[in-house]
N, C-alpha and C positions, 0 to 999 in steps of 0.2 A: 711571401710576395704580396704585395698590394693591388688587390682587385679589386675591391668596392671599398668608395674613403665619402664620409663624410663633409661634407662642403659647407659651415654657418654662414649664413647670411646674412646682415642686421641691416640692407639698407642704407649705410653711413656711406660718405662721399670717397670713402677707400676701396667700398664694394665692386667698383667693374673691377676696380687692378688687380683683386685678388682673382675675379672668373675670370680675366684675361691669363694669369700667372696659370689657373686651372686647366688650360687650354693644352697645356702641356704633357698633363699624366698620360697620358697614352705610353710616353717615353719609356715610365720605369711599372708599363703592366698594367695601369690603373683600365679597367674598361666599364665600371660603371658606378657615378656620382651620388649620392644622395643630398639634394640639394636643401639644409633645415635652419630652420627660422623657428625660436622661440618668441610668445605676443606675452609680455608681462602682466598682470593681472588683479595686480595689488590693489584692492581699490576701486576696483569695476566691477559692472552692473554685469549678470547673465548676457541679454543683448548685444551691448557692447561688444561685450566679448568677445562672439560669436561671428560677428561682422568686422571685426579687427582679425580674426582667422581668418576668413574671408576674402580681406584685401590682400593681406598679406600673403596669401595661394597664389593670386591673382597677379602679383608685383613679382613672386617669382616665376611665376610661367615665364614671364617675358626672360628670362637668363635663361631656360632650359634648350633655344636653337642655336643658342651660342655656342653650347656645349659640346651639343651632338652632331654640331658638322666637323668635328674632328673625332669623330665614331666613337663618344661616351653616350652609353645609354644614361638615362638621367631620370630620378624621380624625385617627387615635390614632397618634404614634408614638413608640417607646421605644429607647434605644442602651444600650451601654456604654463606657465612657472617663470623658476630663476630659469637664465640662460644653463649657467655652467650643470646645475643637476638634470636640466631637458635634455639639453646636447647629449650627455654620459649618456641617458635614457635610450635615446632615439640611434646612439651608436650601438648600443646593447641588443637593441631589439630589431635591426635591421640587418645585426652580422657583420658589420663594418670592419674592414681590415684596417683602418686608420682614420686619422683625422686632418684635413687640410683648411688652415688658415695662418691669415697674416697677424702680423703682430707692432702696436708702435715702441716696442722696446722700452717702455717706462724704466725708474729706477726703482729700487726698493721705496724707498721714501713715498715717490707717488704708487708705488703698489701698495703699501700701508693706508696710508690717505684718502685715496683717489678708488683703489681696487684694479684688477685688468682683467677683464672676462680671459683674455686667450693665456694669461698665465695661469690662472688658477685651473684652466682645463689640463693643463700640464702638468702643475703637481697633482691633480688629481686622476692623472691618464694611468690606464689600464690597458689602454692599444698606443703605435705608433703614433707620434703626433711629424707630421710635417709641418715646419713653420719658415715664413720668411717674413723678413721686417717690409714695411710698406714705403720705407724712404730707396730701397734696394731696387722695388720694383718703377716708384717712379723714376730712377734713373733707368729704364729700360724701354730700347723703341718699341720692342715684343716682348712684357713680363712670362711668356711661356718660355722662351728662350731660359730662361734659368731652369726652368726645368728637360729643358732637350739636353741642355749641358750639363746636367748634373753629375753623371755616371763619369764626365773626363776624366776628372782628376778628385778623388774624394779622400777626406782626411778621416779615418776612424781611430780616433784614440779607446786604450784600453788599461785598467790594472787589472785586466785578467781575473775579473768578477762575474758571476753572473749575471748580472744587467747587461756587460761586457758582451760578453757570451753571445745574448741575445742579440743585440746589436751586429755584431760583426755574422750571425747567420744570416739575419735581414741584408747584410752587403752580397754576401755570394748567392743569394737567390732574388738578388736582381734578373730581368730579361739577357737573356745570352742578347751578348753585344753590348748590353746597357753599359755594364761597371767597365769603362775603360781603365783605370789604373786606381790601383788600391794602395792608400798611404797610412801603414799600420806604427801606431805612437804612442809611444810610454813618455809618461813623466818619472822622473825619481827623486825622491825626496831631496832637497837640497842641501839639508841640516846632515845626510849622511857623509861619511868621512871613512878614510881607510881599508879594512878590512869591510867593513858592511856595507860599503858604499862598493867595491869589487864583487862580492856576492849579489847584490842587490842588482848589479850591472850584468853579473853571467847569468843569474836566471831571467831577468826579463830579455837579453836575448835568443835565450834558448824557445822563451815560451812566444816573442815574438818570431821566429825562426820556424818553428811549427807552424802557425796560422798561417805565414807564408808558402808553407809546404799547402797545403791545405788547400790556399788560392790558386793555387798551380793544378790542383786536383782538378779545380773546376775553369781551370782556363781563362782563369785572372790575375795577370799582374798585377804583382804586390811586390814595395819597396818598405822596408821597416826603418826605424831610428829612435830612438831614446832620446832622451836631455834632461841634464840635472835643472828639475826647474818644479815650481809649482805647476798642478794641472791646465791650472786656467791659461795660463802663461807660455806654457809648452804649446798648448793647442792653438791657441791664435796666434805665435809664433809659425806654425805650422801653415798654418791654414795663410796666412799670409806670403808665405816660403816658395810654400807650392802653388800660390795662386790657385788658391780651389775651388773648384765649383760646386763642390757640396761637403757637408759633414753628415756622419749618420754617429749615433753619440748611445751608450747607457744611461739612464738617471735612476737615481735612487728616490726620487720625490721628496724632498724636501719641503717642509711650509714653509713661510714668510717668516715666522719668528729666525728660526732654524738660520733661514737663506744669510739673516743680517746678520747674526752671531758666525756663521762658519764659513759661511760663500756657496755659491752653487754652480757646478759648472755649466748644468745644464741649462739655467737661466742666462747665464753669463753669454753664453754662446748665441741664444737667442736673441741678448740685445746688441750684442757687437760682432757675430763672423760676417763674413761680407758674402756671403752664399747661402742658400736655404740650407737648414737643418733639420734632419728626419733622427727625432728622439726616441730610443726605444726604451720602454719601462721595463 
């Protein structure tokens, strides 16, 4: 379960949507923020430096009563370096159950080019990353609302791996009451045919059929389904299907080279479901 999540900050003109979209964790357990801001440093004087920390404290105080009038304790913390290896840092060293921010969904193309701080935190996550694209929330009168919604109706796909695994524990030890309905989904290969293609079909319903048992343990409805289909294709099929209000997803971490030779679902998901996604490593 998710109790203390790191919250980056940079400043940029997307920053309240995301602390408004933040407004929300209370929903799925979240009760206290770490609100952190990397000051880059390349090239600067001692002084500087110093007084660029400084401000930067000072710029986030002002979000810290935003937070807490919906009972998130909250603290302020500030580094110097890259972003993505501070962030990891300050997540490590504060005990962080996860990680929350938005994301503008770039392509591969401009992630090679350009770079994306909130992708590369992804493949480089070690904890839960929750992300939501920043066009999703400006479509929102209350971006917390997506996350009061989240537990409705949530999509978890699985091929029954250990990332999988992981994933789908993070679903059942949501807050009692949170997971309203759990949509458990396999892909299967497409390319299979006849006999392999019928065994391939009886075992993933058996092993989805367990985890359903499972949900029911803990007083979670869960609906399962299969489709012969690529993963990526399957799932946003789904997530579309069901009109979902969250995905909670495995990844295996892929880099950037990797992502454009094979595909990545976990990326994939980040730049096109239409619901925030809680990634489990």
């Amino acid at each position: 379960m998710l109790r203390t999540v790191l919250l980056p900050v940079d400043f940029s003109e997307d920053n309240p949507l995301i602390l408004a979209f933040a407004r929300g964790l209370p929903a799925l357990g979240v009760r206290r923020v770490l609100l952190g801001h990397v000051v880059e440093v390349s090239g600067v004087e001692g002084p500087l430096i110093a007084r660029r920390v400084d401000e930067a404290r000072e710029r986030i105080r002002e979000y810290v009563a935003e937070l807490e009038t919906v009972g998130l304790g909250v603290e302020v913390r500030v580094a110097t370096g890259d972003p993505v290896d501070e962030l990891g840092a300050l997540a490590a060293e504060t005990r962080a159950d996860g990680v929350v921010y938005g994301s503008h969904a770039k392509t591969v193309v401009d992630q090679l080019l350009a770079g994306s701080v909130s992708e590369r935190l992804l493949r480089d996550a070690t904890l839960p990353h929750l992300v939501v694209r920043f066009d999703l929330l400006r479509n929102q009168a209350d971006p917390a609302d997506l996350l009061r919604r989240f537990g409705e109706k949530v999509v978890l796909p699985t091929d029954f791996s250990l990332s999988a695994s992981r994933a789908f524990t993070r679903a059942v030890e949501m807050p009692p009451g949170a997971l309203k309905h759990l949509f458990l989904l396999h892909a299967i290969d497409p390319a299979l045919t006849g006999e392999k293609l019928r065994r391939a079909q009886e075992g993933a319903e058996f092993q989805l059929r367990n985890l359903q048992a499972m949900c029911a343990q803990q007083s979670v409805t869960a609906s399962i389904s299969t489709r012969l289909d690529t993963p990526v294709h399957a799932i946003l099929w789904e997530i579309q299907h069901r009109a979902a209000t969250g995905v909670i997803a495995g990844t295996r971490g892929r880099n950037a080279v990797q992502e454009m030779l094979l595909g990545s679902v976990s990326m994939t998901l980040l730049r096109q479901a239409s619901c925030p996604v809680l990634i489990v490593p």
